[in-house]
C-alpha positions as CSV (number, residue, x, y, z in Angstrom):
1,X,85.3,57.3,-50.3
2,X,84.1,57.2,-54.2
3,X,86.4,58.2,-57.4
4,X,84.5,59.9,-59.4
5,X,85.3,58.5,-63.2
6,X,85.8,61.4,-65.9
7,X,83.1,60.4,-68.3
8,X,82.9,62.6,-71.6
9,X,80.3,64.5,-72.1
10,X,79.1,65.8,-68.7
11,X,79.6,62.8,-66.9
12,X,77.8,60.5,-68.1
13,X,78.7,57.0,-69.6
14,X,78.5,56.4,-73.5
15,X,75.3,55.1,-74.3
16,X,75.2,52.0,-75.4
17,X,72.7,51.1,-79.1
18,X,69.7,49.5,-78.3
19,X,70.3,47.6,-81.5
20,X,73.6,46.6,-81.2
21,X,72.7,45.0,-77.2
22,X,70.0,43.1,-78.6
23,X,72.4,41.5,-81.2
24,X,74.8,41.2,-78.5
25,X,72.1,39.3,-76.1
26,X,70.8,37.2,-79.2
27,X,74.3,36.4,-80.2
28,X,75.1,35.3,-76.6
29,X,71.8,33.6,-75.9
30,X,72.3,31.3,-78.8
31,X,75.4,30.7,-78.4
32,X,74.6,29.4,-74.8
33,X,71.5,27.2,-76.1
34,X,73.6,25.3,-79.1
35,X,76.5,24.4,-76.0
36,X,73.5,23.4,-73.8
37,X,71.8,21.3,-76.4
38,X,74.7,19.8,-78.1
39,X,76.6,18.1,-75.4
40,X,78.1,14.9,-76.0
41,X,76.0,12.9,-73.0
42,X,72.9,13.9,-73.8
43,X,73.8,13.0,-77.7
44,X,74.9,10.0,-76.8
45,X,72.1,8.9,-74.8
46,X,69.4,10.0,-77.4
47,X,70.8,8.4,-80.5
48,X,72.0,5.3,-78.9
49,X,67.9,5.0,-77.2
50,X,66.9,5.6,-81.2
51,X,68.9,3.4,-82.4
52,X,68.1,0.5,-80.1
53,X,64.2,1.5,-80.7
54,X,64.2,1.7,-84.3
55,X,66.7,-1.2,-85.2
56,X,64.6,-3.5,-82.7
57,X,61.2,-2.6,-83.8
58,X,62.7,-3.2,-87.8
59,X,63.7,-6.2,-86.9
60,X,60.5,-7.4,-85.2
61,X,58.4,-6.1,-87.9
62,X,59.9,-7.9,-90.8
63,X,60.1,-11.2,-88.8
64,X,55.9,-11.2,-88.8
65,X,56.5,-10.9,-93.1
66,X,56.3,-13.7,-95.2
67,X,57.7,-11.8,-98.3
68,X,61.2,-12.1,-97.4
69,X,64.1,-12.4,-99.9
70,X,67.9,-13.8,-99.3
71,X,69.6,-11.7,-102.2
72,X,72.9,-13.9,-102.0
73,X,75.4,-15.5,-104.3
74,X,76.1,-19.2,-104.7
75,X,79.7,-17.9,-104.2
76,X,79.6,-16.2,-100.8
77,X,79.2,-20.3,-100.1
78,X,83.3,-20.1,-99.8
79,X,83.1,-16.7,-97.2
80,X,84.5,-19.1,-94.3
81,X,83.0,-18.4,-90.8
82,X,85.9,-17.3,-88.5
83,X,84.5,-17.1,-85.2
84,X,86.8,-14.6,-83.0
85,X,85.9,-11.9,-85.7
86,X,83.2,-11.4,-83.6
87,X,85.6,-9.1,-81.1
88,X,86.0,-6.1,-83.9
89,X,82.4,-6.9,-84.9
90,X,81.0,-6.5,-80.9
91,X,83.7,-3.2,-80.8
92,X,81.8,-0.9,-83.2
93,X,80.0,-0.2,-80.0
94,X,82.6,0.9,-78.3
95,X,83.4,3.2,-80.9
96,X,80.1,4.5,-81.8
97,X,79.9,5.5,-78.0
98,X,83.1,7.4,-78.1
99,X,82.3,9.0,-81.2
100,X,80.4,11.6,-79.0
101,X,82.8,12.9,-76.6
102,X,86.5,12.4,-79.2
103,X,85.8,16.1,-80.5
104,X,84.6,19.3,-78.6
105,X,83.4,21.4,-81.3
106,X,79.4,21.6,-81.4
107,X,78.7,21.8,-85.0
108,X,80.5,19.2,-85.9
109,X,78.7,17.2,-82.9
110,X,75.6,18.1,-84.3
111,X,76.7,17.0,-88.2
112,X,77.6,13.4,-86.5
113,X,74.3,13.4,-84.7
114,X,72.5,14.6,-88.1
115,X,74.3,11.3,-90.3
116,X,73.8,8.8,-87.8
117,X,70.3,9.4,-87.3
118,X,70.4,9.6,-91.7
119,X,71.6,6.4,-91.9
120,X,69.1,4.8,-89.4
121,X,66.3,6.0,-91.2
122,X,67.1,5.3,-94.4
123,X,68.5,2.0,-93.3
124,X,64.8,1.5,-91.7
125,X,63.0,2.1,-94.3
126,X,64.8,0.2,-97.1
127,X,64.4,-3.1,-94.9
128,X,60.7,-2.3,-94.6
129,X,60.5,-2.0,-98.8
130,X,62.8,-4.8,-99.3
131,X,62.8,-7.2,-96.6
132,X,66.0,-9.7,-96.9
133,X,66.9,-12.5,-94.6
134,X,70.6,-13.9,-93.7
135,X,70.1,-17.5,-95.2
136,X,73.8,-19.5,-93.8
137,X,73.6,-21.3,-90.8
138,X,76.2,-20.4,-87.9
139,X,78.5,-23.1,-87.3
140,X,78.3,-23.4,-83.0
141,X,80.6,-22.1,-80.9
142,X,81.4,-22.3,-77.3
143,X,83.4,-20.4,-74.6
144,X,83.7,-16.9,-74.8
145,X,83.4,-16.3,-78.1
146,X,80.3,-18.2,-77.3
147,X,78.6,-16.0,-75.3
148,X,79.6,-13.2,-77.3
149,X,77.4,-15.0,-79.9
150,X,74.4,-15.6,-77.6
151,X,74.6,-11.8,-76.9
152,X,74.8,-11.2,-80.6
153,X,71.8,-13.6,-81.2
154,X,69.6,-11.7,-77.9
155,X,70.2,-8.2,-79.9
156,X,69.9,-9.0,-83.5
157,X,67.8,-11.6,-85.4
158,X,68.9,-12.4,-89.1
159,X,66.8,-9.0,-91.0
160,X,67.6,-6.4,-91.3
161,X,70.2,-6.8,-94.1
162,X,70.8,-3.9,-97.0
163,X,72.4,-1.7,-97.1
164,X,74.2,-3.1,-93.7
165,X,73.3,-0.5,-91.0
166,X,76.4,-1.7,-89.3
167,X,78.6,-0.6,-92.2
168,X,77.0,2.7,-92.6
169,X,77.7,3.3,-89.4
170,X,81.8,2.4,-89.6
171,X,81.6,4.6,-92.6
172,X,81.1,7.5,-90.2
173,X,82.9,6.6,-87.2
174,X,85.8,6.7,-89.7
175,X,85.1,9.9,-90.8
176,X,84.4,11.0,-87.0
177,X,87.7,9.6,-85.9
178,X,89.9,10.0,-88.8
179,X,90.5,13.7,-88.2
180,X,91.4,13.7,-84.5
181,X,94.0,10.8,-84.6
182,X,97.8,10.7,-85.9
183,X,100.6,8.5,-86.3
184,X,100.4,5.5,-85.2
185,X,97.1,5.8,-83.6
186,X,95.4,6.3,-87.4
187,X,97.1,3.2,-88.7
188,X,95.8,1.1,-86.0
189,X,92.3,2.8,-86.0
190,X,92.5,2.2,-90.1
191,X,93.7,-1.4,-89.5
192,X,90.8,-2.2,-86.9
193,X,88.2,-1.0,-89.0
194,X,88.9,-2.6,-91.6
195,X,88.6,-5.6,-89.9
196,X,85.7,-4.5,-88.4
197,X,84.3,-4.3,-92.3
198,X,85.0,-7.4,-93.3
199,X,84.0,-9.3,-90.1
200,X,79.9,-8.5,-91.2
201,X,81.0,-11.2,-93.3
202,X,83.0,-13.8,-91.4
203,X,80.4,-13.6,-88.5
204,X,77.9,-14.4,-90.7
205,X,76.0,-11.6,-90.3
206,X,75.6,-10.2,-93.7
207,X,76.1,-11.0,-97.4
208,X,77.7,-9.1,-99.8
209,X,75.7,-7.1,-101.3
210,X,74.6,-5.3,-98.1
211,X,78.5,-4.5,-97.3
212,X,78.2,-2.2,-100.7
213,X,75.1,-0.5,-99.6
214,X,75.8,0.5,-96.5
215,X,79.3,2.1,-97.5
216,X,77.3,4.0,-100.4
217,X,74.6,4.8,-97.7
218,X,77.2,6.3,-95.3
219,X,78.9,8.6,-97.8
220,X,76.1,10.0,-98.5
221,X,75.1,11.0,-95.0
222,X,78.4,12.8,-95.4
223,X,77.9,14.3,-98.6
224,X,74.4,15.6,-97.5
225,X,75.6,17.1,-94.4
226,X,79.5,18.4,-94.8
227,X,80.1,21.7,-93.9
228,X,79.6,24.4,-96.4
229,X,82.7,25.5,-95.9
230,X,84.4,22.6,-96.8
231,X,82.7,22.3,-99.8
232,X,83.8,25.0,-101.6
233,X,85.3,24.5,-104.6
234,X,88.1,26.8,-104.2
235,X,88.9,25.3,-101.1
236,X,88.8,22.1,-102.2
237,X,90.9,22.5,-105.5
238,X,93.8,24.2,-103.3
239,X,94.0,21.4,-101.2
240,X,94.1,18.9,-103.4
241,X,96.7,20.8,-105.4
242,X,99.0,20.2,-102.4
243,X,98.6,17.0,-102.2
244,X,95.4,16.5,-99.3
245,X,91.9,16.2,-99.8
246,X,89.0,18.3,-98.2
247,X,87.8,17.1,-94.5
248,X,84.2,16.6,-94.9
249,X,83.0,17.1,-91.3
């Protein structure tokens, strides 16, 4: 048994614009490829195998140079080492891999994506044009903290210094992370980076002039790529008025 449907016009169904289907199709078809090519897994996976070629290669290539600086103050002499500020230091890992999946949204996936690889790059090439070498020895240390060391040691050798790709880095996981957390949760996150920024330091991993450059290098990555939208002067003069500041992400 069929119901016939009271079309207008004679029975037949509206016709549809061949223009406005296409649109329609385009609209949906890249709407499907950005979800498909922005997912946090394959994100992940990608910048994380960049990161561990680029920053290993760096590090290899300016260990065959002999014009290496130090760039370090007779001062920093009095930085003490403390050795369990290795944990936060180790943790940025941690938090660099769950940078990827803490926010749904694609486009701002793909502006995290966009500053990491930014501050890699740069990070690169600046150790390539100025070479600088950690110069304090590591005091030894034993027992877990130990071996957290020797896994330090196996992954890094002393290069690689400013600006401190390691900074640049926290700079945007705090700008990832900020947004999403509350309470509580932000004061600890705030707390732990923070630590995280000053252990470079106390692992002896850096000296202070790279802590500097790699916070001015992240901000940038952040400046270059905010959204447009957030931008806007209007925008950003009405919330500021009200006592916030703009989210650039």
């Amino acid at each position: 048994m069929s119901f016939p449907i009271p079309w207008p016009e004679g029975g037949h169904a509206p016709a549809v614009p061949a223009a406005a289907s296409a649109a329609t199709a385009s609209a949906a078809s890249t709407t499907a490829a950005s979800a498909l090519r922005w997912r946090p897994m394959p994100c992940a996976a990608a910048t994380s195998a960049t990161y561990a070629a680029l920053y290993t290669l760096s590090n290899h290539m300016t260990s065959l140079r002999t014009d290496i600086g130090a760039g370090v103050f007779a001062w920093e002499r009095a930085i003490p080492f403390v050795s369990w500020t290795v944990v936060p230091y180790l943790s940025i890992c941690v938090f660099f891999a769950l940078s990827f999946f803490i926010d749904g949204d694609g486009e701002r996936l793909r502006r995290h994506v966009l500053r990491l690889l930014i501050v890699l790059i740069v990070s690169v090439l600046c150790y390539a044009a100025f070479p600088l070498r950690f110069t304090f020895e590591r005091p030894p240390t034993d027992g877990a903290i130990g071996l957290m060391f020797d896994l330090l040691g196996h992954c890094d050798m002393p290069y690689n210094r400013a600006p401190s790709l390691h900074i640049g880095v926290l700079v945007l996981l705090w700008a990832r992370f900020t947004p999403v957390l509350r309470g509580w949760q932000a004061a600890a996150l705030h707390l732990w980076f923070a630590l995280i920024g000053v252990s470079v330091l106390t692992t002896y991993q850096h000296h202070v002039m790279d802590v500097p450059a790699g916070a001015a290098l992240g901000v940038m990555a952040i400046l270059l790529t905010a959204s447009p939208r957030r931008m806007r002067r209007k925008s950003g003069t009405r919330l500021v008025r009200k006592g916030r500041w703009p989210r650039l992400s």
